[in-house]
C-alpha positions as CSV (number, residue, x, y, z in Angstrom):
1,X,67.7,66.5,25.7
2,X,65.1,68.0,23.3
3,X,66.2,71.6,23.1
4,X,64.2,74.4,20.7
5,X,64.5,77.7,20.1
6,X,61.8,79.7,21.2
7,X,61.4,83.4,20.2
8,X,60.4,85.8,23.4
9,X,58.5,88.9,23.5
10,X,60.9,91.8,25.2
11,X,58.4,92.1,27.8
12,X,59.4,88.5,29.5
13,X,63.0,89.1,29.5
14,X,63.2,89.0,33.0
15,X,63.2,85.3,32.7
16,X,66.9,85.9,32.3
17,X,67.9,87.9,35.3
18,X,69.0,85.2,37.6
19,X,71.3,84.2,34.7
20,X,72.1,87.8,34.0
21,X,73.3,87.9,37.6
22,X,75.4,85.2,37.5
23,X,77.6,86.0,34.9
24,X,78.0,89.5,36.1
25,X,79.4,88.0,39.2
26,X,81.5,84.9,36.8
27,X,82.7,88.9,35.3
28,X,83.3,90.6,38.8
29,X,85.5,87.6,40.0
30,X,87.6,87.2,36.7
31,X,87.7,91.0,35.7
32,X,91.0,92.3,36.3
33,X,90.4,95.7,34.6
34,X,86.8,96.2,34.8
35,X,85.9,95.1,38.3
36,X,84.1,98.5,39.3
37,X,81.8,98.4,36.0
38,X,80.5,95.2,37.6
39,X,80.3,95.8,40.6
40,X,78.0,98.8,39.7
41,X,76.1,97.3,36.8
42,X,72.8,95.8,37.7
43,X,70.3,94.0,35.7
44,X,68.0,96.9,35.9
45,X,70.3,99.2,34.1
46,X,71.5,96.7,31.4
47,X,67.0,96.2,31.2
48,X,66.7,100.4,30.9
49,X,69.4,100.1,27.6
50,X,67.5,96.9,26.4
51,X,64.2,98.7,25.7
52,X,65.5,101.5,24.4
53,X,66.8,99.9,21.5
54,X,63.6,97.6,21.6
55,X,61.9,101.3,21.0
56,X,63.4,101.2,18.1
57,X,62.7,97.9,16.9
58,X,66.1,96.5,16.9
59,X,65.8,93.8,19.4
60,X,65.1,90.5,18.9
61,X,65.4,87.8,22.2
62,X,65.2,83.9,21.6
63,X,66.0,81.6,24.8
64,X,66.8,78.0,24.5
65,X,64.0,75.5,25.7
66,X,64.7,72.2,26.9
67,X,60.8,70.5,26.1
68,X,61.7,67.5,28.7
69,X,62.3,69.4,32.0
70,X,60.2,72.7,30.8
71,X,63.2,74.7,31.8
72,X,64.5,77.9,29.9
């Protein structure tokens, strides 16, 4: 495994919605008290808070890359 640390412009996080989704629904299945918030919550809201702060210049987003298989 050869795995960097690779700093991301905000623009590209959508490299992350399928994992984004994922562990919404890991959430929805284990939530015992929050169940409605995930059903409801979609990637596109949690994107719309995202740039907001990125307006503001408090975002920073660094993904993991594993050089051997090219996957992020």
């Amino acid at each position: 495994m050869n795995i960097f640390l690779v700093e991301k412009e905000v623009s590209e996080i959508g490299l992350i919605q399928p994992l984004w989704e994922q562990l919404n629904l890991v959430h929805l299945d284990k939530s015992v008290y929050f169940k409605s918030k995930y059903e409801r919550f979609t990637f596109n809201q949690r994107i719309e808070s995202i740039n907001k702060k990125a307006q503001k210049g408090i975002i920073k987003l660094d993904m993991l890359l594993d050089k051997d298989t090219g996957i992020m």
